[in-house]
KEROGU-965373 format. One line per 2 residues: number of its first residue (from 0); their letters; for each residue x, y, z of N, C-alpha, C. Coordinates in steps of 0.2 Angstrom, whole numbers, plus 5000, padded with zeros to 4 digits. Example, Ala and Ser with C-alpha at 12.3 -4.5 7.8 and 13.67 -1.06 7.14 Angstrom:
! residues 2
0 = as = 5066/4972/5039/5062/4978/5039/5066/4984/5039  5064/4989/5035/5068/4995/5036/5064/5000/5039
! end
This chain:
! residues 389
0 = xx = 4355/4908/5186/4353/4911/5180/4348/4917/5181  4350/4923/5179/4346/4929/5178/4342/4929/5171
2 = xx = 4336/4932/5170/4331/4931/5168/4330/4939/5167  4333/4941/5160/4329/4948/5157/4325/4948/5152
4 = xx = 4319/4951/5152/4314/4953/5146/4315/4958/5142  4316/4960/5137/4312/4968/5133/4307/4968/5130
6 = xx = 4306/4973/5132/4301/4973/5131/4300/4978/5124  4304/4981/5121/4307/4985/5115/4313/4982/5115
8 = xx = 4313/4983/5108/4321/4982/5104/4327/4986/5106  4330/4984/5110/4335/4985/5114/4342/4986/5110
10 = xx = 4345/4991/5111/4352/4990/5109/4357/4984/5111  4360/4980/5107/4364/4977/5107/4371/4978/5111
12 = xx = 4372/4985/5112/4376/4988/5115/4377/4987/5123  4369/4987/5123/4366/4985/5131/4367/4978/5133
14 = xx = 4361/4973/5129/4360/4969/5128/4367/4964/5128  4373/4964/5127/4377/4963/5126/4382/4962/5132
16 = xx = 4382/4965/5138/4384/4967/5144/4381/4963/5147  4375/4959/5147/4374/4952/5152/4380/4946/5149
18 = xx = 4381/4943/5153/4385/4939/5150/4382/4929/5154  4387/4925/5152/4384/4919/5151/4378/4918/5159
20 = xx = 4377/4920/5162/4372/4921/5170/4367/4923/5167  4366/4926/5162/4361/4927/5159/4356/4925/5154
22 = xx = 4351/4926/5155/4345/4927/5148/4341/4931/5147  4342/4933/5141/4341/4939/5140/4335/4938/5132
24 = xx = 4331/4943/5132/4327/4942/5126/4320/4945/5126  4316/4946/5120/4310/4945/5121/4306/4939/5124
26 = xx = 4307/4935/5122/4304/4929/5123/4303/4927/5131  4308/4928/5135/4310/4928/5143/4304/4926/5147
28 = xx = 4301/4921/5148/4297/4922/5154/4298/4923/5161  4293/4922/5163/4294/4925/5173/4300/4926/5171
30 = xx = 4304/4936/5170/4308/4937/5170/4310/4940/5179  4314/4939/5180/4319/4944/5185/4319/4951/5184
32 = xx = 4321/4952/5178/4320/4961/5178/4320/4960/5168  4316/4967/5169/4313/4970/5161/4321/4975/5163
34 = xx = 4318/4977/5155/4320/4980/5151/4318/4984/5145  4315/4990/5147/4309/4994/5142/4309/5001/5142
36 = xx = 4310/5003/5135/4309/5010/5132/4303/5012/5135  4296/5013/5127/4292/5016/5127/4286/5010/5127
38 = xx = 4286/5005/5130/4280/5000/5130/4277/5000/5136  4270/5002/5137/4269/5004/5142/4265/4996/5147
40 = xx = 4269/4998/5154/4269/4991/5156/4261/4994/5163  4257/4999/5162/4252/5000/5168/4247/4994/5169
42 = xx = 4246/4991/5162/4240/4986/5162/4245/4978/5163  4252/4977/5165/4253/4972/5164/4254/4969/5172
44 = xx = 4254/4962/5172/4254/4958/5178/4262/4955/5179  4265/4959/5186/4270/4958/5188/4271/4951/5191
46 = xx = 4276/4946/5189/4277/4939/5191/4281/4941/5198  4279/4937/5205/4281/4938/5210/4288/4938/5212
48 = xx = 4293/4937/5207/4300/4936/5205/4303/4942/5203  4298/4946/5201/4301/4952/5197/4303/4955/5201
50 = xx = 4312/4956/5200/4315/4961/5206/4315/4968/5203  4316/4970/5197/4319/4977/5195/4315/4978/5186
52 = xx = 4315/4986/5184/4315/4989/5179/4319/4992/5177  4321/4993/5172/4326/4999/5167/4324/5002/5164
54 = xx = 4321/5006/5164/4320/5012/5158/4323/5014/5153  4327/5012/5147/4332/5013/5144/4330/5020/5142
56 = xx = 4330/5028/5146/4328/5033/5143/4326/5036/5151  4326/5041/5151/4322/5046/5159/4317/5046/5160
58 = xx = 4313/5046/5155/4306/5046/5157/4304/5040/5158  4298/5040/5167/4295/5033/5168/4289/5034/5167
60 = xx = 4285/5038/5163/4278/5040/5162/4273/5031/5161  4278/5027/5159/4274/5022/5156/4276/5016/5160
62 = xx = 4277/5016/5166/4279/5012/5169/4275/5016/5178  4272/5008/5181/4269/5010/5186/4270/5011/5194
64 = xx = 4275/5016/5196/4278/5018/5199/4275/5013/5207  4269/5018/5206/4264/5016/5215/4264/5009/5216
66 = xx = 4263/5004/5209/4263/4998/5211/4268/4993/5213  4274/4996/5208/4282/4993/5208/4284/4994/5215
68 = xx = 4282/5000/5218/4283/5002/5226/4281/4996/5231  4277/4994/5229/4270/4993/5233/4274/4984/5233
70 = xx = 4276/4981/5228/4277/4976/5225/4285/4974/5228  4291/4978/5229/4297/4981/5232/4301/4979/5224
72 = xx = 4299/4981/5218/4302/4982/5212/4303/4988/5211  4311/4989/5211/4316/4995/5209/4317/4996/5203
74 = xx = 4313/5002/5201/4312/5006/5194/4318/5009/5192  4322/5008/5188/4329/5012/5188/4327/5018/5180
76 = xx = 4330/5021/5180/4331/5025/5175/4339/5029/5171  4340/5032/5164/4346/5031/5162/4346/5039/5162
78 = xx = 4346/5043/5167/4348/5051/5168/4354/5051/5164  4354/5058/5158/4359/5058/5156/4362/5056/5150
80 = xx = 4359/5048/5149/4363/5045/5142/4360/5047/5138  4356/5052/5136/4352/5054/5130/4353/5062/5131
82 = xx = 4357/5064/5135/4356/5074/5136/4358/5074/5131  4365/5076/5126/4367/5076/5122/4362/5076/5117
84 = xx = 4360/5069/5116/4354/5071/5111/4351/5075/5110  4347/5077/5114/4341/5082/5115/4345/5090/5115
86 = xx = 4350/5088/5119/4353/5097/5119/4354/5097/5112  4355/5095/5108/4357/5095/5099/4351/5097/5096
88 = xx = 4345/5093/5099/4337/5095/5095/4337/5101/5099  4337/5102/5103/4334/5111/5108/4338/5116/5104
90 = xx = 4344/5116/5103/4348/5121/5099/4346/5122/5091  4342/5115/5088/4340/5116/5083/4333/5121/5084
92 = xx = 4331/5118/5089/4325/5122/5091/4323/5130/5091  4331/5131/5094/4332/5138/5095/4330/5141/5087
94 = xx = 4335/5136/5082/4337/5142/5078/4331/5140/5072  4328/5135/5073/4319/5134/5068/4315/5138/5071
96 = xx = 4314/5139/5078/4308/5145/5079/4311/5153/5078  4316/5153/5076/4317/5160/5075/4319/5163/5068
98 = xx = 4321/5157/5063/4323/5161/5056/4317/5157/5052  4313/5154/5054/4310/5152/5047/4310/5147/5043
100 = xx = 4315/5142/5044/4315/5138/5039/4314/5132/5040  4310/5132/5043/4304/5124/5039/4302/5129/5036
102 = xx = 4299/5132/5035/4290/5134/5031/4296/5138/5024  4302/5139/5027/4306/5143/5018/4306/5139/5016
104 = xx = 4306/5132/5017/4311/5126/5015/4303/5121/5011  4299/5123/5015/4290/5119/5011/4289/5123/5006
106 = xx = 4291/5132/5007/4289/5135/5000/4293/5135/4996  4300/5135/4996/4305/5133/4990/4301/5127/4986
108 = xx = 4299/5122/4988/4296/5116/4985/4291/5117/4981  4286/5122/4982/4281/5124/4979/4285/5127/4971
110 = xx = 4289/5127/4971/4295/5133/4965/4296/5126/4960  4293/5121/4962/4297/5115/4957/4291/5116/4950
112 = xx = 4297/5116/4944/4294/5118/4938/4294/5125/4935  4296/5128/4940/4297/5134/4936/4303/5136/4934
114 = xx = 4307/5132/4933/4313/5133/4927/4317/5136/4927  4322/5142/4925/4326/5147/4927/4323/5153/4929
116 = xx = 4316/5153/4932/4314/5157/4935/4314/5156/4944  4319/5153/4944/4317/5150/4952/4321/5154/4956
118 = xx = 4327/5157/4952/4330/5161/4958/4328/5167/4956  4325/5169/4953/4322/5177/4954/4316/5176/4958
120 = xx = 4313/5172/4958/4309/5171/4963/4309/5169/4970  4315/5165/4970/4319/5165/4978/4318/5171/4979
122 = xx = 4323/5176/4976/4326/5182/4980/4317/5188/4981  4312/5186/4978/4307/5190/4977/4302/5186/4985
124 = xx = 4305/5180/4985/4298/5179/4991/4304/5178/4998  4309/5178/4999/4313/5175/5003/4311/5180/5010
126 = xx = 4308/5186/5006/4308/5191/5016/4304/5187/5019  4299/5185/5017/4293/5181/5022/4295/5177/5026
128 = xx = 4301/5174/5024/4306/5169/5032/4311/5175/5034  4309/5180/5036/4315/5182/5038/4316/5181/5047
130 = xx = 4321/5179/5050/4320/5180/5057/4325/5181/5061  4324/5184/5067/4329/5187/5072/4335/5179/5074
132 = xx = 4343/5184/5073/4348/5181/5076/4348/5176/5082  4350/5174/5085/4349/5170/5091/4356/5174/5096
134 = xx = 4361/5174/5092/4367/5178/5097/4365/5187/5100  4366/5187/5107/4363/5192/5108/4358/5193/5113
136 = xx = 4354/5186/5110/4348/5184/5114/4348/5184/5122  4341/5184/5126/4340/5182/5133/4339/5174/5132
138 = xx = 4342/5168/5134/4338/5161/5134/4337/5161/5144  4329/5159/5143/4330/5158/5151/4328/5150/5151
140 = xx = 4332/5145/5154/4332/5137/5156/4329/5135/5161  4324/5133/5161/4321/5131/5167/4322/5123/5169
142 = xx = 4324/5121/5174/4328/5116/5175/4334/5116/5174  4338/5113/5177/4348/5113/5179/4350/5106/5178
144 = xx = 4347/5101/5175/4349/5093/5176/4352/5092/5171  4353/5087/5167/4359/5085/5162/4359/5086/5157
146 = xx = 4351/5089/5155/4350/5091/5150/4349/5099/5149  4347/5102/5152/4347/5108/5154/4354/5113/5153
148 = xx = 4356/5109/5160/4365/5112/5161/4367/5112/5154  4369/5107/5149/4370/5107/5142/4368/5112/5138
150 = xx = 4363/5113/5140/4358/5117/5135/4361/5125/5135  4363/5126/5143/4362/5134/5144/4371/5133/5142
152 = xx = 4373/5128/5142/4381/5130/5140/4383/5129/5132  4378/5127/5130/4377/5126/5121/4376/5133/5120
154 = xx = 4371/5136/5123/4370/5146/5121/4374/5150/5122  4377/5146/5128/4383/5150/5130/4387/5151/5122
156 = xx = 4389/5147/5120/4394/5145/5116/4391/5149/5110  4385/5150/5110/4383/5151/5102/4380/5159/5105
158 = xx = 4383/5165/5110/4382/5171/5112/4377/5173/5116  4374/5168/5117/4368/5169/5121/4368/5173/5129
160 = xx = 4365/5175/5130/4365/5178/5139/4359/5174/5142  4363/5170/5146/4360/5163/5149/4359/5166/5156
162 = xx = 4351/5164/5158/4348/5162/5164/4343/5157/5168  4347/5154/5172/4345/5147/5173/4340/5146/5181
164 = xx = 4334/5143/5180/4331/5143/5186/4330/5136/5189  4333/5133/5193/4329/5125/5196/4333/5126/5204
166 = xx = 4327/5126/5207/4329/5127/5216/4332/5122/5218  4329/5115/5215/4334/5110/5218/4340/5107/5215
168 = xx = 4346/5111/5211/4351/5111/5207/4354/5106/5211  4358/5102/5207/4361/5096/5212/4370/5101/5211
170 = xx = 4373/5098/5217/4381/5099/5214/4383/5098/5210  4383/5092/5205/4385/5090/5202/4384/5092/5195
172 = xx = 4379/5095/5195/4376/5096/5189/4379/5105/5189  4377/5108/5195/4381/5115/5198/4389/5116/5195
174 = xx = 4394/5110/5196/4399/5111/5193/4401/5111/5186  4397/5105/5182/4395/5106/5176/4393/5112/5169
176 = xx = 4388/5117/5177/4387/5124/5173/4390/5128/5171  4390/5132/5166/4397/5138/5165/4395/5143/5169
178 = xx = 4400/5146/5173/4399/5151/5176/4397/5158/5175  4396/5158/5169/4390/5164/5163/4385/5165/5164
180 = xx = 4380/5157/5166/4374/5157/5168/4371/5161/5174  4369/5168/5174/4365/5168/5178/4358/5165/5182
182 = xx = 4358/5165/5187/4353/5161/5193/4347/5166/5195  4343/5164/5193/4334/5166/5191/4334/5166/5198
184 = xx = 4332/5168/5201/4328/5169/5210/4321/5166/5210  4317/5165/5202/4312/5163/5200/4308/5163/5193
186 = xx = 4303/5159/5194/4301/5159/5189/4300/5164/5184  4299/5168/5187/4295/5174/5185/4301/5177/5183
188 = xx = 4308/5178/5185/4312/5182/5184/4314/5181/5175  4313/5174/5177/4315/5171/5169/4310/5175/5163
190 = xx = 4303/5173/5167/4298/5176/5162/4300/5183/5159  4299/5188/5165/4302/5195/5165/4306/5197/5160
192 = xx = 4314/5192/5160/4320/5195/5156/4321/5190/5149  4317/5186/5148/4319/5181/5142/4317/5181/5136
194 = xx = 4320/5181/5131/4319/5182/5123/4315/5176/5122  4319/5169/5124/4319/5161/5123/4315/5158/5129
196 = xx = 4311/5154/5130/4313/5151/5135/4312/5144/5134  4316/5140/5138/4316/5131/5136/4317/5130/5145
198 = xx = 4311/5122/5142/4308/5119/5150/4312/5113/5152  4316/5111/5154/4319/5103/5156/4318/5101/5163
200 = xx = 4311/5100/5165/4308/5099/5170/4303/5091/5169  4305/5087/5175/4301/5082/5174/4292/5084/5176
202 = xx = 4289/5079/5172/4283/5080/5174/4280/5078/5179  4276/5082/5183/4275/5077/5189/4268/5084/5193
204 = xx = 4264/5083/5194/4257/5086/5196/4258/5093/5198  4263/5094/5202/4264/5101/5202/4270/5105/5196
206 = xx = 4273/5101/5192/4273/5106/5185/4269/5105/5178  4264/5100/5181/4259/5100/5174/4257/5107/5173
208 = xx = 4257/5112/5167/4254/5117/5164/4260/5122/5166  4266/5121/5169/4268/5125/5170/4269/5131/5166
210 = xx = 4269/5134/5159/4269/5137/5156/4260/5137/5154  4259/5141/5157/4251/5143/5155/4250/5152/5153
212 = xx = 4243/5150/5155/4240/5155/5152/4245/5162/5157  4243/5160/5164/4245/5164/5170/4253/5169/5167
214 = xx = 4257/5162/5166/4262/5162/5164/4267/5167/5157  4264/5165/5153/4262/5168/5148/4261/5176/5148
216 = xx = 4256/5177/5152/4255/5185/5152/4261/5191/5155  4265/5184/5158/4272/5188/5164/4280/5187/5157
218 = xx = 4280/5184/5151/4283/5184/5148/4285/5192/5143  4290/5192/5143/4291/5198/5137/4287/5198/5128
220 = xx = 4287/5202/5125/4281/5202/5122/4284/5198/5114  4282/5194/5110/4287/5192/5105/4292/5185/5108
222 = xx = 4290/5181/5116/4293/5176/5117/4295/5171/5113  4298/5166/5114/4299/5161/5109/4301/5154/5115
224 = xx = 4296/5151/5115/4297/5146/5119/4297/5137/5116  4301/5135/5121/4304/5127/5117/4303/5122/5122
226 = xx = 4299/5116/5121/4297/5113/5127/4299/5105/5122  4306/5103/5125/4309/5095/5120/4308/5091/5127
228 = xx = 4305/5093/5133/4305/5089/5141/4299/5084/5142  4292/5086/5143/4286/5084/5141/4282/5088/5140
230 = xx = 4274/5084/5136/4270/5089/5133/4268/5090/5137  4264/5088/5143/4261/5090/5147/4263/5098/5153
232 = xx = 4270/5098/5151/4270/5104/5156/4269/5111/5152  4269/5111/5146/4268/5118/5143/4258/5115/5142
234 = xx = 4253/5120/5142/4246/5119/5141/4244/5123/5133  4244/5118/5129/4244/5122/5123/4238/5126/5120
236 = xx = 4232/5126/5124/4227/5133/5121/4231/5137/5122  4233/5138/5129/4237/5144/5132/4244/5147/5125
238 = xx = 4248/5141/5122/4251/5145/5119/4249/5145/5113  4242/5142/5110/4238/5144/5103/4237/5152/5103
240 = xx = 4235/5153/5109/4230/5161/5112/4237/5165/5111  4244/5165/5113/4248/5169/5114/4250/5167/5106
242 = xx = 4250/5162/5100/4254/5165/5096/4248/5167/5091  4243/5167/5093/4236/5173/5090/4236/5180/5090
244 = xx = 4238/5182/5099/4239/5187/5099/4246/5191/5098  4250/5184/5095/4257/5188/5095/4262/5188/5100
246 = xx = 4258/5188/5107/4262/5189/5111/4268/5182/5112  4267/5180/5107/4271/5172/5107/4274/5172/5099
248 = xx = 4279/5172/5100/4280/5174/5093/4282/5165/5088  4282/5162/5094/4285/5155/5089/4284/5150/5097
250 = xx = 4282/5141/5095/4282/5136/5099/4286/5133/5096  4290/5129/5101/4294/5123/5096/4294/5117/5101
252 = xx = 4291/5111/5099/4289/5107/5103/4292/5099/5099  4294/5094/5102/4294/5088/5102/4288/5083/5103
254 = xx = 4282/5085/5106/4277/5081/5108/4271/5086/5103  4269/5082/5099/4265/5084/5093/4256/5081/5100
256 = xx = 4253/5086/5101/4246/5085/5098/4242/5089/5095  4236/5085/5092/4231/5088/5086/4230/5096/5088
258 = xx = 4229/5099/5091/4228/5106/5092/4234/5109/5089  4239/5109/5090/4247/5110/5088/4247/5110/5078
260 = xx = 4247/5105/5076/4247/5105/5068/4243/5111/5064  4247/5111/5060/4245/5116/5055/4244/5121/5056
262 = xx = 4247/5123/5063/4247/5132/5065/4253/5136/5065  4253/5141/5060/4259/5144/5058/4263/5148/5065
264 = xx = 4269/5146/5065/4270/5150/5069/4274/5144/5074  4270/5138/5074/4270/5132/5078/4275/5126/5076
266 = xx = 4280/5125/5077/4285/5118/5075/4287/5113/5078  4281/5107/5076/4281/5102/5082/4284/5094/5077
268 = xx = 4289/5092/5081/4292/5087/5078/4290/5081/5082  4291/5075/5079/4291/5070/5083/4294/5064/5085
270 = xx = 4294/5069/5094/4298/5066/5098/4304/5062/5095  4309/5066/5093/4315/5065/5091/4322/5067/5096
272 = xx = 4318/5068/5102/4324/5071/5105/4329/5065/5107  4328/5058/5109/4333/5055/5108/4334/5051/5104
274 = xx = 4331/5052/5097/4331/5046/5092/4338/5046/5087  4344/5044/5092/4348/5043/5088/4352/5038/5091
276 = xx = 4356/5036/5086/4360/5028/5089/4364/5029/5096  4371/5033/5094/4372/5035/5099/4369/5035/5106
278 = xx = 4362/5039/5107/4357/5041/5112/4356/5033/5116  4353/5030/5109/4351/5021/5110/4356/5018/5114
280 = xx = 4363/5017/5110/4367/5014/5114/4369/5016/5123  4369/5024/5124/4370/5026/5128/4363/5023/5136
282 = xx = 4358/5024/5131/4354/5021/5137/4353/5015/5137  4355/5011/5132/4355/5005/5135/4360/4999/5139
284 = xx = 4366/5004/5138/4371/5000/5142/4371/5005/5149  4368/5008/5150/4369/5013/5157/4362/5007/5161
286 = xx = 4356/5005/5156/4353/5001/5159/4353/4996/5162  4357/4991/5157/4361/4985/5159/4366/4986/5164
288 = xx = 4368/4990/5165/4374/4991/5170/4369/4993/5177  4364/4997/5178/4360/4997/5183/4359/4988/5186
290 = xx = 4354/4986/5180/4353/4981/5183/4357/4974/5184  4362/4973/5181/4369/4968/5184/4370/4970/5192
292 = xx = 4371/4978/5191/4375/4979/5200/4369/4977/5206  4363/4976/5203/4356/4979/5209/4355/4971/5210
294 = xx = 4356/4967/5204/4354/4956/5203/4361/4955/5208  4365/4957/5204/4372/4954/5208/4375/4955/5217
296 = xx = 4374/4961/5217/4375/4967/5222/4371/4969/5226  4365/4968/5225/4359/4974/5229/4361/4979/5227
298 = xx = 4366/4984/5223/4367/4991/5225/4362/4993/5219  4360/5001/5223/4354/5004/5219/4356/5010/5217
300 = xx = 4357/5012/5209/4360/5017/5205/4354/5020/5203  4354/5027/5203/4347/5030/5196/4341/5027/5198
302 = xx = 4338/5025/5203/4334/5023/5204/4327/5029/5204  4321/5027/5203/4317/5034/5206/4312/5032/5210
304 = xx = 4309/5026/5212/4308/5023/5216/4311/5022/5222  4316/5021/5224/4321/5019/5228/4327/5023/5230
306 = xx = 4330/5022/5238/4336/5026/5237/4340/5025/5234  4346/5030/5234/4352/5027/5230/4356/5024/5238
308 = xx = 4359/5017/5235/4361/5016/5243/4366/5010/5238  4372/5010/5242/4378/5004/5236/4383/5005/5242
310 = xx = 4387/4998/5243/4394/4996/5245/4395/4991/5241  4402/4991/5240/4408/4987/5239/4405/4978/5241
312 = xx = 4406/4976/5238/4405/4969/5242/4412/4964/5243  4412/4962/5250/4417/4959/5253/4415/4950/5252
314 = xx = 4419/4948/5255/4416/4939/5257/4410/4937/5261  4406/4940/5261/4397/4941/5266/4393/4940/5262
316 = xx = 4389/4938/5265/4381/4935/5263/4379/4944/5263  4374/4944/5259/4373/4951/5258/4364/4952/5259
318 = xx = 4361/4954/5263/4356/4956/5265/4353/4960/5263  4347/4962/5257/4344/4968/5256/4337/4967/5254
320 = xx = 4335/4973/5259/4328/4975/5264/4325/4980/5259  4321/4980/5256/4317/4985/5254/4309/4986/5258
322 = xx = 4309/4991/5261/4306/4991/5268/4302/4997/5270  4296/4998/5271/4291/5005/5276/4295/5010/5280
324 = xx = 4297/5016/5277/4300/5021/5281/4296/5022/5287  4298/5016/5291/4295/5017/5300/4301/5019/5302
326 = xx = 4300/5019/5313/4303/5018/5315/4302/5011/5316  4309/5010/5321/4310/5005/5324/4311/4999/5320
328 = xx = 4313/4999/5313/4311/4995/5310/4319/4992/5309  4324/4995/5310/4332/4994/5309/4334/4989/5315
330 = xx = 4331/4991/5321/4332/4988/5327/4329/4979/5327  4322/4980/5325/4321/4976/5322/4324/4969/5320
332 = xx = 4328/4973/5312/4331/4968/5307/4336/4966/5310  4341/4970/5318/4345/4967/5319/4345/4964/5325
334 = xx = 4339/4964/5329/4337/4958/5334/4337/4953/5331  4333/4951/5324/4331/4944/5323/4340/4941/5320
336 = xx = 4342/4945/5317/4350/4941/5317/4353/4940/5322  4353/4944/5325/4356/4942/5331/4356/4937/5338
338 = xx = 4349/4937/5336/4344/4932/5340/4348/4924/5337  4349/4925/5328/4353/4918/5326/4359/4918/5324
340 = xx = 4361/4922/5327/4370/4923/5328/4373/4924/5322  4370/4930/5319/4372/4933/5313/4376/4939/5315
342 = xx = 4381/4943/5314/4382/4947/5313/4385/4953/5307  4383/4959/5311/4383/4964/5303/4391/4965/5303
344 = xx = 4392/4967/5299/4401/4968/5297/4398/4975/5293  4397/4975/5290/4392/4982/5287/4386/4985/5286
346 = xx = 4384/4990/5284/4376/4992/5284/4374/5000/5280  4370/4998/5273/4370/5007/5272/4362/5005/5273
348 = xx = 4360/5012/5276/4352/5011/5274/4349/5021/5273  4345/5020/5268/4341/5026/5268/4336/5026/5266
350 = xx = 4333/5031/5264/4324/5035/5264/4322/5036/5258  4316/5037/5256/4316/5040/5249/4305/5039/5253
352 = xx = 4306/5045/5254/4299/5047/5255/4293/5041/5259  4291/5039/5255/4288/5031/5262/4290/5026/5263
354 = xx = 4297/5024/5259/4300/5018/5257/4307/5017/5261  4311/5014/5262/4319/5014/5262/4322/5007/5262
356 = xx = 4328/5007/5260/4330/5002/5256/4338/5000/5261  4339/4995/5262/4343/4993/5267/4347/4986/5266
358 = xx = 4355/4986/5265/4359/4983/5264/4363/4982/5271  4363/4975/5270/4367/4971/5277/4373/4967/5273
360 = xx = 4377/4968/5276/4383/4963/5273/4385/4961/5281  4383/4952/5282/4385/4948/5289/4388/4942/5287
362 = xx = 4390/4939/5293/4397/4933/5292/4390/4931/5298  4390/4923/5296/4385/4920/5301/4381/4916/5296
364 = xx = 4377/4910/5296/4373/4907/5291/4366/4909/5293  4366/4911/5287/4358/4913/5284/4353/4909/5281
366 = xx = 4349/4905/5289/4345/4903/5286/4338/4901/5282  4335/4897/5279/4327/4900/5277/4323/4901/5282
368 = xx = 4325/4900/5290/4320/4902/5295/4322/4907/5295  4328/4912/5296/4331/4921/5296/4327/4922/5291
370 = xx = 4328/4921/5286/4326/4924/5280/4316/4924/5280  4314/4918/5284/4307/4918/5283/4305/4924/5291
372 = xx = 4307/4926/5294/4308/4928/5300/4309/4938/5298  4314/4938/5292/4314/4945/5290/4308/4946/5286
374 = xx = 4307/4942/5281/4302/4942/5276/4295/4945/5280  4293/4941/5287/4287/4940/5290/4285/4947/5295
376 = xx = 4291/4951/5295/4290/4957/5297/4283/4962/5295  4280/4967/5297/4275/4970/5292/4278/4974/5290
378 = xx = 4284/4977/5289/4288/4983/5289/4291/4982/5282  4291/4976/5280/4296/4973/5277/4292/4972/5269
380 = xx = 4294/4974/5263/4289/4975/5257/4294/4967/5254  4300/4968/5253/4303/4962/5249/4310/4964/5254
382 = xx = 4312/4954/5253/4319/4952/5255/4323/4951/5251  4330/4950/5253/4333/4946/5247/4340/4944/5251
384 = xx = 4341/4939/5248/4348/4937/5251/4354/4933/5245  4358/4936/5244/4363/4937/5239/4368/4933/5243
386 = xx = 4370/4925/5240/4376/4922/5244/4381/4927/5243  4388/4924/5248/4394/4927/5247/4397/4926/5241
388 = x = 4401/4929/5237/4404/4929/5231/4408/4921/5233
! end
């Protein structure tokens, strides 16, 4: 019996894909693996059993990477089940920072009570919202991931001349672009030629502020920038100052802070970019599917801790090593089996920075002296051994 927590209110959608192996709930103690939106687990104490997390959502801001590492607890995340969403709020974005209508739409409201004078007073104050078309426009996209790609093919659609900047574009995402999208050689090139510009970059120490002050002065004059990724990588003096002096002609933002309110010019919602059912459901059975195959299988999907590393599973006892990217450490795992007349019939093993994760599928019995024998390695963070089906 596997043993799930959530830790938020979980779509049913999700929650619904464990089946009788399972317990599943708030209530859950000493769970196996969580299950968690936006609760932030930095101040929580991990029970020695806890194999894995899910993120029902991309970002792990709220979840303690260093220590889950350190612990041999696989962080998973749902890349992707919420792009859609967000690509729908950036598009709305597009066309809120550019005609006006939040603030047409608060001063219409101001017009209640004035009786059959109301459309001659529309037509009398309506220039004040007036604002430039979007088709035609330059959008430059910073970042090519699943949101991004969407994004630059959504402008596509709506006339836009799209140019997309992420050095580490994956294939996959590469085939998904439209072929319209021109390829930034840089950042600056985007700055240079862009009407729009929208960020879909994770956050991480070297893109914090990435839109700054610096930045900001290499933009065309009258910008209009959209950051629905995180607050942290746009630095918002920097674009108070640009829509002061103009050079910024409009912000449109999902992560509200107090600096940002009440400044014209400025359109900050709250963090809406996946709040929709849809969105919910998608991240939460992508969730639950991560962690059925990772309990069941060892195999490791979406992971951001961890490689991605998956086989098939056969009739074998199934071996998996979450382990210090050393040497010598493979040669190691396959001495002490073989020492007990274990042998490997399969093996996938890879890296991820100072970590790697390593799947054995052997025919030979495994027993708690093998198992105490790989555990006692120093190399070795967590064991696991998965009967044969």
């Amino acid at each position: 019996m596997y043993r799930i927590k959530c830790l938020n209110k979980i779509s049913p959608a999700g929650t619904g894909r464990f089946g009788g192996g399972y317990q599943c709930g708030a209530d859950v103690e000493n769970p196996d693996a969580v299950l968690v939106r936006s609760a932030s687990m930095h101040e929580m104490e991990f029970p020695k059993n806890l194999l894995a997390i899910a993120r029902a959502g991309a970002g792990v801001n709220n979840i303690p990477l260093d220590r889950c590492s350190e612990q041999g607890i696989a962080v998973f995340n749902t890349p992707g089940a919420n792009a859609n969403a967000v690509k729908e709020l950036v598009v709305a974005g597009l066309l809120l920072s550019s005609r006006r209508i939040i603030p047409g739409a608060q001063w219409v409201q101001t017009l209640k009570g004035k009786g059959d004078t109301v459309g001659k007073l529309v037509e009398k104050g309506k220039s004040q919202f007036a604002g430039p078309e979007i088709s035609g426009k330059a959008l430059g996209v910073i970042g090519l991931g699943a949101i991004g790609t969407l994004v630059a093919n959504a402008a596509h659609s709506l006339d836009m001349e799209v140019y997309g900047y992420d050095p580490y574009l994956s294939v996959d995402a590469a085939w998904g672009l439209s072929r319209a999208t021109h390829r930034a050689r840089s950042l600056d090139e985007i700055f240079a030629k862009c009407d729009y510009i929208t960020i879909h970059v994770p956050l991480l120490p070297d893109t914090k502020n990435m839109i700054s002050a610096d930045s900001i002065a290499k933009m065309k004059d009258g910008v209009r920038l959209l950051n629905f990724a995180r607050g942290g990588l746009v630095d918002s003096g920097a674009v108070l100052s640009g829509i002061q002096s103009g050079k910024v002609a409009s912000y449109a933002t999902d992560f509200p802070d107090d600096s940002l309110l009440g400044v014209d010019n400025v359109i900050v919602l709250p963090h809406l970019g996946a709040s929709t059912p849809e969105s919910e459901d998608n991240c939460a059975k992508m969730a639950a599917k991560e962690l059925i195959d990772y309990l069941e299988n060892g195999n490791i999907c979406h992971s951001v801790n961890m490689p991605a590393v998956s086989m098939p599973r056969d009739n074998c006892t199934r071996i998996c090593l979450f382990h210090r990217n050393v040497p010598n450490t493979i040669s190691k795992l396959s001495g002490i089996l073989a020492n007990a007349g274990i042998n490997i019939e399969n093996m996938q093993s890879k890296a991820k920075k100072d970590y790697a994760y390593t799947i054995l599928d052997v025919t030979g019995a495994v027993t708690g002296s093998t198992a105490g024998h790989l555990e006692n390695l120093p190399e070795i963070v967590r064991a696991r051994i998965i009967p044969e089906k």
